[in-house]
Structure formats: structure tokens, C-alpha cells
VMD Tcl script that builds the backbone (N, CA, C; Angstrom):
set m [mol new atoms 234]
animate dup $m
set s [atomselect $m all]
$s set {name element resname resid chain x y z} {
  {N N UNK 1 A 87.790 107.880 121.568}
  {CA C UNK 1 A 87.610 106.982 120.444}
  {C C UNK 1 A 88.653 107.219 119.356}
  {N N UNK 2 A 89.514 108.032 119.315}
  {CA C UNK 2 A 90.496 108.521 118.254}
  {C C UNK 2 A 91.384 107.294 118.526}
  {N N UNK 3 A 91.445 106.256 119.542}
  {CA C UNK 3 A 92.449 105.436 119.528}
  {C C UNK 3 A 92.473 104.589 117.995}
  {N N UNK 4 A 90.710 104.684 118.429}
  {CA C UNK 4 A 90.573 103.547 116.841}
  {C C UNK 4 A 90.967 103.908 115.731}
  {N N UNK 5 A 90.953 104.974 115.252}
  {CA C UNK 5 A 91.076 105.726 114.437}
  {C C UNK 5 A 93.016 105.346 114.102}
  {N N UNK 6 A 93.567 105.606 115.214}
  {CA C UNK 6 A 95.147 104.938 114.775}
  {C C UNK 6 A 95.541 103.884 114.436}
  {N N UNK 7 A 94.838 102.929 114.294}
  {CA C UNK 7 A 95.076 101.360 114.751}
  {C C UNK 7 A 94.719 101.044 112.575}
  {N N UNK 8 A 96.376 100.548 112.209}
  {CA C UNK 8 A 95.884 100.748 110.823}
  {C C UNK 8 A 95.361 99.683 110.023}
  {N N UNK 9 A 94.247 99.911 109.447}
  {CA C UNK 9 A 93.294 99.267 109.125}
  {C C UNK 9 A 93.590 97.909 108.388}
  {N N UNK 10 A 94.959 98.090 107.785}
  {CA C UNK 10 A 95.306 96.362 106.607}
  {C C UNK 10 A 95.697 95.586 108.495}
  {N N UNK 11 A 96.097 96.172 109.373}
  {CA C UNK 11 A 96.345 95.049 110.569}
  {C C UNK 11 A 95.128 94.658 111.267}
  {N N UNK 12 A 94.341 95.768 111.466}
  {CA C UNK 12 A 93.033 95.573 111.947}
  {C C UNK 12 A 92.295 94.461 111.197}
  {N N UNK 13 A 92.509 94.267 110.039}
  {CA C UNK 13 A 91.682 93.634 108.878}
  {C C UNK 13 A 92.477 91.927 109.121}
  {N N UNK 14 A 93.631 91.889 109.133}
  {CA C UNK 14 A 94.252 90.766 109.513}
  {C C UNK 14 A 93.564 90.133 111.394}
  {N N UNK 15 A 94.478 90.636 111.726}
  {CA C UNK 15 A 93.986 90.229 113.403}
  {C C UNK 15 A 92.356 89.775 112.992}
  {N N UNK 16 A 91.376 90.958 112.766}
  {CA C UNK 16 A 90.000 90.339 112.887}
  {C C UNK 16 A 89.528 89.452 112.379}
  {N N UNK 17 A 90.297 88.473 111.265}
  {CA C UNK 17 A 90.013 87.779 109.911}
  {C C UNK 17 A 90.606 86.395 110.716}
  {N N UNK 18 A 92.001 86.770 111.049}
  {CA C UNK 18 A 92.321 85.695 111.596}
  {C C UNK 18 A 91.654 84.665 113.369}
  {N N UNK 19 A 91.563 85.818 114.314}
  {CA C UNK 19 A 90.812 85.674 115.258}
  {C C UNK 19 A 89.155 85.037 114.775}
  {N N UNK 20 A 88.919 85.594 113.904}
  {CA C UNK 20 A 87.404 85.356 113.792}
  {C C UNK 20 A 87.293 84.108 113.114}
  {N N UNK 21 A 88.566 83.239 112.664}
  {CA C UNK 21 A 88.417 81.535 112.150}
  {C C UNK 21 A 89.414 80.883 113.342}
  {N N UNK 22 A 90.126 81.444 114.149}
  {CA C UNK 22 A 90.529 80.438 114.731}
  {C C UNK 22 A 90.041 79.715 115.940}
  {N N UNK 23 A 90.524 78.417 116.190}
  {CA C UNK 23 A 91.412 77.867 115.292}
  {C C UNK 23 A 90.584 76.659 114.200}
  {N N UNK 24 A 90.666 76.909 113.040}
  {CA C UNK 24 A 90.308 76.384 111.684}
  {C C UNK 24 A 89.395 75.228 112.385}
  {N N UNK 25 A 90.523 74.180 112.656}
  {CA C UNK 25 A 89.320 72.791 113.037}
  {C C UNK 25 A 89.664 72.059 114.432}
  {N N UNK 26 A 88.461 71.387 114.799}
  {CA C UNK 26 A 87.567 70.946 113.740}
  {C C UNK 26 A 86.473 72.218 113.590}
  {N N UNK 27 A 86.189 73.267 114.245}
  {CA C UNK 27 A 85.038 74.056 114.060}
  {C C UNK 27 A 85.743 75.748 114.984}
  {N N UNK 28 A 86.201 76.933 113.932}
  {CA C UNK 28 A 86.191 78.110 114.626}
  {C C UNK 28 A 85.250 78.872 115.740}
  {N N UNK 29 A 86.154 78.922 116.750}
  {CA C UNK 29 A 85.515 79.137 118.063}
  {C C UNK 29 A 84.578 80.470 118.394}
  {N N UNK 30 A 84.700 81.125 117.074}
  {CA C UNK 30 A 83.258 82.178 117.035}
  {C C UNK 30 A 82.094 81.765 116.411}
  {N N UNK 31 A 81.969 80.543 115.983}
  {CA C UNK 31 A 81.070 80.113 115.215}
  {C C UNK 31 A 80.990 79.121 116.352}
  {N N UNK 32 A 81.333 78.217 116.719}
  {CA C UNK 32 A 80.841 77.454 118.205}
  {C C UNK 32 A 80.493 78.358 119.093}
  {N N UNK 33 A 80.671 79.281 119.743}
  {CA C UNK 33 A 80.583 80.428 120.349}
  {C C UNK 33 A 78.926 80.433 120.360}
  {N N UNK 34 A 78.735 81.419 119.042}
  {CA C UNK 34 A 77.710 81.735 118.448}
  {C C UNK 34 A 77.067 81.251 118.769}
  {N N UNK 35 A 76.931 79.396 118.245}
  {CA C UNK 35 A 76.092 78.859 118.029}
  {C C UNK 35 A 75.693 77.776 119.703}
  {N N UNK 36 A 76.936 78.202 120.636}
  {CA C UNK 36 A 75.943 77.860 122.070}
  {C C UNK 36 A 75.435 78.853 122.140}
  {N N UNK 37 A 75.548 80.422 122.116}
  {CA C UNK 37 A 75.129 81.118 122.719}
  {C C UNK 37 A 73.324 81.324 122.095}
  {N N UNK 38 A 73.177 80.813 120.674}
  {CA C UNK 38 A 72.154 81.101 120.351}
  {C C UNK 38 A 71.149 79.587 120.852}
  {N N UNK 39 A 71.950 78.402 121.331}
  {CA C UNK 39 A 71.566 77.183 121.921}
  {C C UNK 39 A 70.717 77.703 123.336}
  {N N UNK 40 A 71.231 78.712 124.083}
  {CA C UNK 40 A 71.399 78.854 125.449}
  {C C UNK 40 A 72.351 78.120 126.379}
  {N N UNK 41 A 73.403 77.692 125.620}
  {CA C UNK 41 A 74.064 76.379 126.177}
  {C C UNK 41 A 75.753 77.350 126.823}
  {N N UNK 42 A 75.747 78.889 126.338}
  {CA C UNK 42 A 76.913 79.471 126.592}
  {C C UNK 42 A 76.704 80.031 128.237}
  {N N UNK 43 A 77.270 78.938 129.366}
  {CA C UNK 43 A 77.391 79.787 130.649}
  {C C UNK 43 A 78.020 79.692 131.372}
  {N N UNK 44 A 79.478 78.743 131.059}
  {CA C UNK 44 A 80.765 78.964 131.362}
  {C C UNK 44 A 81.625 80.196 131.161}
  {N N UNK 45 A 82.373 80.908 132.235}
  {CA C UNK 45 A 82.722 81.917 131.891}
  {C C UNK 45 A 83.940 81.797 131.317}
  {N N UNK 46 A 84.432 80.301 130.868}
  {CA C UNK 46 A 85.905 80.603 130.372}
  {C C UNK 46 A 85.103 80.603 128.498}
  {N N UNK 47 A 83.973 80.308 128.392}
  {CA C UNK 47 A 83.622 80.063 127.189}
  {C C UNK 47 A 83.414 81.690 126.626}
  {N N UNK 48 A 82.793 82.510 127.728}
  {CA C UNK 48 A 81.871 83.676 127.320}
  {C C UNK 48 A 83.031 84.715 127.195}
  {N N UNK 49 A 84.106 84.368 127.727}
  {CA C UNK 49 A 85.648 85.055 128.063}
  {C C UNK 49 A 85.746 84.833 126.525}
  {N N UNK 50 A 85.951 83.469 125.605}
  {CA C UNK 50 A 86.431 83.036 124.735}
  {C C UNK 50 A 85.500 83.884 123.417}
  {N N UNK 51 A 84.140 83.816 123.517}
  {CA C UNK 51 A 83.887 84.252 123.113}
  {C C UNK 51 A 84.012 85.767 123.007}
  {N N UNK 52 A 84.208 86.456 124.172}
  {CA C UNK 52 A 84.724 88.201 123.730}
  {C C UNK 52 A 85.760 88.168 122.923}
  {N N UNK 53 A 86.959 87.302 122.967}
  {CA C UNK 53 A 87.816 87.460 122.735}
  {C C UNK 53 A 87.682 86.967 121.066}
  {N N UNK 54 A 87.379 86.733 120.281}
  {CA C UNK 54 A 87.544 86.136 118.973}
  {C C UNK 54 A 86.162 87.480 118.338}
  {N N UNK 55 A 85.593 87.606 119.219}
  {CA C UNK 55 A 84.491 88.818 118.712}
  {C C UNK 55 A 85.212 89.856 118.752}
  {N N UNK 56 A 86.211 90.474 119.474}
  {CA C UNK 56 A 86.243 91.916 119.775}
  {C C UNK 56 A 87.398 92.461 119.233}
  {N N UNK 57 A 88.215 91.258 117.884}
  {CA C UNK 57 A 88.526 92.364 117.049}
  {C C UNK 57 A 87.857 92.727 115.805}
  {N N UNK 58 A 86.950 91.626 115.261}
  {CA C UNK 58 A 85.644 92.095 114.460}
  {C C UNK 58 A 84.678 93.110 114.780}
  {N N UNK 59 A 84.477 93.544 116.338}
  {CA C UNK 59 A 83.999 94.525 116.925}
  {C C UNK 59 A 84.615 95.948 116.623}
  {N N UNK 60 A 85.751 95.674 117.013}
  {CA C UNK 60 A 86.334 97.139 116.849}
  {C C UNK 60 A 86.450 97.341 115.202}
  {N N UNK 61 A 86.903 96.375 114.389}
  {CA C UNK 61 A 87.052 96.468 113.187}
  {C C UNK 61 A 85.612 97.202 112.676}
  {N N UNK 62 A 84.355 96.863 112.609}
  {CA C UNK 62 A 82.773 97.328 112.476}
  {C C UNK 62 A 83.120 99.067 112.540}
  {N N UNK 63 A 83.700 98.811 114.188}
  {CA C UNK 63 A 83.547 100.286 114.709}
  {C C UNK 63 A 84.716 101.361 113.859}
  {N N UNK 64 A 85.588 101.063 113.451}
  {CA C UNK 64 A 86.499 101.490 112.370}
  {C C UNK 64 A 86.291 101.688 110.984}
  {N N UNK 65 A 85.595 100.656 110.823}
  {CA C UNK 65 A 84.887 101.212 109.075}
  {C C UNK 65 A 84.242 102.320 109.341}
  {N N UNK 66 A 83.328 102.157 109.941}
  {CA C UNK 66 A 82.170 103.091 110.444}
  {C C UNK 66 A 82.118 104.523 110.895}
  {N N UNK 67 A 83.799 104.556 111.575}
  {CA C UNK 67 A 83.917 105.631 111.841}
  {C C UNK 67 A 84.633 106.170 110.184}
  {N N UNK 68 A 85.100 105.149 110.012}
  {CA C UNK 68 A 85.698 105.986 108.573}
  {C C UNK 68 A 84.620 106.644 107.224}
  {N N UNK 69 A 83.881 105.637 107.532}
  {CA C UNK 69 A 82.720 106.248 106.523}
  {C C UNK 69 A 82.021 107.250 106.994}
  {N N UNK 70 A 81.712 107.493 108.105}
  {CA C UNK 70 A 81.184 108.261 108.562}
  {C C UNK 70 A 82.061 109.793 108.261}
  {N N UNK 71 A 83.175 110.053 108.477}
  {CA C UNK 71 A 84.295 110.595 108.860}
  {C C UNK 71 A 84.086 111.314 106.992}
  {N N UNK 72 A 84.406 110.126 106.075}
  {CA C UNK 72 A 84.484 110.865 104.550}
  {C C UNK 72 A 83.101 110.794 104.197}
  {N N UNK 73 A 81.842 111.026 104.774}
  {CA C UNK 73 A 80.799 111.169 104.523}
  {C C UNK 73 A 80.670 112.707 104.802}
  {N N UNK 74 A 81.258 112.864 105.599}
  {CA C UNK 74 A 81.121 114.262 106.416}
  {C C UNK 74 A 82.042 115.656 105.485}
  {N N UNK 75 A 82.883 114.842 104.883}
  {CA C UNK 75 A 83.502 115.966 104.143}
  {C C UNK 75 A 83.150 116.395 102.749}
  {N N UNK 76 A 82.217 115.677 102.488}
  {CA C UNK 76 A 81.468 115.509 100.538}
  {C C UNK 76 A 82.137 114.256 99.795}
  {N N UNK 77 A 81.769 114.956 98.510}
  {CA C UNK 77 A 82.250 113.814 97.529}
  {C C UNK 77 A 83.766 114.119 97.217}
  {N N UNK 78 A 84.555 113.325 96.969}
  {CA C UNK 78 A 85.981 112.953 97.114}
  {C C UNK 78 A 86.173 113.047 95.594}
}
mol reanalyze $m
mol bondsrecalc $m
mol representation Tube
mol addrep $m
């Protein structure tokens, strides 16, 4: 998991920001995504493909805060 840990966070923060609206219109494809998958309507696999893919740099991004807080939680107050 130290990979994540290299991966620096103002790019991480871009990529996931941008992936996670595109593309703009008419409707971002993690929010269509979403909203078959919460339909039951997501069971194409080029869709569920589409959907990892616009999720999983907001994924790792989660997992990067997390480890960071965790990380200066562990050493006291700063």
C-alpha cells in the first residue's frame, strides 16, 4: 500500500475531480453510473467497466486521505 502513499496528492486531487465529472454533458458518467446501478438497470459490462473506471480514482483518492490522517494521527499533535 506505500504505492499510494507516493502518488502526490494536488494530482491525485485533479485526476479524481476530473474523472469523477466527466464528461460534463449532457450528464457525468459517475452520476449515470450511480444512478443505473441504484435503478438495477447497470448489467452491461462495458457500463460496469465504465463505471470502475470514473470511481477508482475517487477510490484511491478516499484511500489516501485516510491513510494520511491516519498516518499524522499516529504521531500526536503537530
Amino acid at each position: 500500500m506505500r504505492w499510494i502513499d507516493q502518488i502526490p496528492l494536488p494530482l491525485l486531487i485533479l485526476v479524481a475531480a476530473w474523472m469523477g465529472v466527466a464528461p460534463i454533458t449532457p450528464e457525468p458518467h459517475l452520476v449515470e453510473k450511480a444512478r443505473m446501478l441504484a435503478q438495477g438497470a447497470l448489467t452491461r459490462p462495458l457500463d460496469i467497466f465504465d463505471l470502475f473506471i470514473h470511481a477508482a480514482p475517487l477510490a484511491v483518492l478516499a484511500l489516501r486521505v485516510w491513510r494520511l490522517v491516519k498516518a499524522r494521527a499516529g504521531r500526536g499533535p503537530l
